[in-house]
Every structure is written in C-alpha cells, then in structure tokens.
C-alpha positions in Angstrom: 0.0 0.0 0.0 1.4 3.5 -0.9 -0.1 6.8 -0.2 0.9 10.1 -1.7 0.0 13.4 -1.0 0.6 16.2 -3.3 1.4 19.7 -2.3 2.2 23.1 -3.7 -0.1 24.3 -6.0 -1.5 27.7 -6.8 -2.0 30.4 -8.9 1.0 32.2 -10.6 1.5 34.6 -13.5 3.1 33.5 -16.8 6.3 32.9 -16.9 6.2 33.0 -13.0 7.4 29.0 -11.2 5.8 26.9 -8.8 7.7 24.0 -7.1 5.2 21.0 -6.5 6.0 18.1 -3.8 4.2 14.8 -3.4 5.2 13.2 -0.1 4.8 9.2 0.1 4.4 6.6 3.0 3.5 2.8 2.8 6.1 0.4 1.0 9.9 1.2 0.5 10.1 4.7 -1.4 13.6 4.3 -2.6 12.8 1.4 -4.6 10.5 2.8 -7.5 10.3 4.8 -10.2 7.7 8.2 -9.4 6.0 10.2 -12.0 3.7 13.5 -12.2 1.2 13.7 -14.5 -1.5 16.0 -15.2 -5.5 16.4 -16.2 -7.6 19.3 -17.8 -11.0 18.9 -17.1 -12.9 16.4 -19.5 -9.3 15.4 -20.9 -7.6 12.5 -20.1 -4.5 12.2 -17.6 -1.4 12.9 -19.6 2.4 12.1 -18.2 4.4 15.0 -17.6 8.0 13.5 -16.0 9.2 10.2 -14.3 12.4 9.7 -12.5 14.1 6.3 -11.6 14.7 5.1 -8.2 18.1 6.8 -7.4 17.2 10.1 -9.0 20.0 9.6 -11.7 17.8 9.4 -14.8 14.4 11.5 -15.7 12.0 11.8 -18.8 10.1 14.6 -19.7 7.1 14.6 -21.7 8.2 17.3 -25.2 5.9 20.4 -24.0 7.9 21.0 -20.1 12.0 19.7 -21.2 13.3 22.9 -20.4 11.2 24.1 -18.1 9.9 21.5 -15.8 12.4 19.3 -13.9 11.8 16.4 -11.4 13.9 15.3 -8.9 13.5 13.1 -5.4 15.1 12.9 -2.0 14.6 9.6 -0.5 15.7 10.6 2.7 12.6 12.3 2.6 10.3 10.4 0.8 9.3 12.9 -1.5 9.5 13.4 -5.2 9.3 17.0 -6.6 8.8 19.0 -9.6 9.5 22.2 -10.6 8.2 24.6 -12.7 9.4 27.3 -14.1 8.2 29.5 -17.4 4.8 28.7 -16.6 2.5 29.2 -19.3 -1.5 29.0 -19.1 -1.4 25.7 -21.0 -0.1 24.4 -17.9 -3.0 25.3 -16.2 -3.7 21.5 -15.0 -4.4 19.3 -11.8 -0.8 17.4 -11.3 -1.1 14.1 -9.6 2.1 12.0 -8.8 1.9 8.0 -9.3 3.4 5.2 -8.1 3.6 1.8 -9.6 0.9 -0.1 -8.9 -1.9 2.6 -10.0 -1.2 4.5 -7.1 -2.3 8.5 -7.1 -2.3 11.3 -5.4 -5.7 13.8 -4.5 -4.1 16.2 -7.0 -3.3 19.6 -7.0 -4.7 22.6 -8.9 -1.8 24.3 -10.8 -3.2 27.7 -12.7 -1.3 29.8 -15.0 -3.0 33.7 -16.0 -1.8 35.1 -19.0 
C-alpha cells in the first residue's frame, strides 16, 4: 500500500514558477520509479515527467523539457517537480503516481496570461 499526498499548487503569472512536492508513505520509497502527470477537465490524464529510483535518470514529456524538472530525495520520501516558465497551458491538476496505480488527490496548478 502507498499513499501520496501532493502539495504546492497555486496560482501564478506566466512565466512566474511553482515547485510541487508529493510526499509518500506505505512500501519502500527508494525502490521505485515516481511520476507527475497532469489532467484538464474532461481530458484524459497525460504524463508530464518520471524519474528512476536513485534520481539519476528523468524523462520529460516534449511540452515541459526545459522548463519543468523532477527530482527526489529519499531521505525524505518525497519526489518533486518544478516549474518554471509557466505558461496558461499548464493550467492542470498534477497528480504524482506510483507503480501499482497509485495517485495522489491532486493539486490545482493555474497559470494567468
């Protein structure tokens, strides 16, 4: 069993950052890939970044390289990503997932132009 909890969300001004965390508990953190992904209402969940167990190699989904950058401390059982050059297309709800179909409540990420 794994539960995640997502954190950090907001409003912010184009080209303004936001930093999102997702802290997990339940089964060893260290061991598993983490991923964010995100949701427009009515659309379906798309995957925005993963990173491997030891933080050593991440994937970015074409629209965020550049501007979006995951990363992990399993220390502190918590995978992050942030933002930066926001733009209102990245107005989305982010979830972070776990193996196993495990997700997050979300949180509400809204970009103003």
């Amino acid at each position: 069993q794994v539960q995640l909890v997502e954190s950090g969300g907001g409003l912010v001004q184009a080209g303004g950052s936001l930093r999102l965390s997702c802290a997990a508990s339940g089964r060893t953190f260290s061991s598993y890939v983490m991923g964010w992904f995100r949701q427009a209402p009515g659309k379906e969940r798309e995957w925005v970044a993963s990173i491997n167990w030891s933080g050593t190699t991440t994937y970015y989904t074409d629209s965020v390289k550049g501007r979006f950058t995951i990363s992990r401390d399993n220390a502190k059982r918590t995978v992050y990503l942030q933002m930066n050059n926001l733009k209102p297309e990245d107005t989305r709800v982010y979830f972070c997932g776990a193996p196993g179909g495990y997700w997050g409540q979300g949180t509400q990420v809204t970009v103003s132009s």
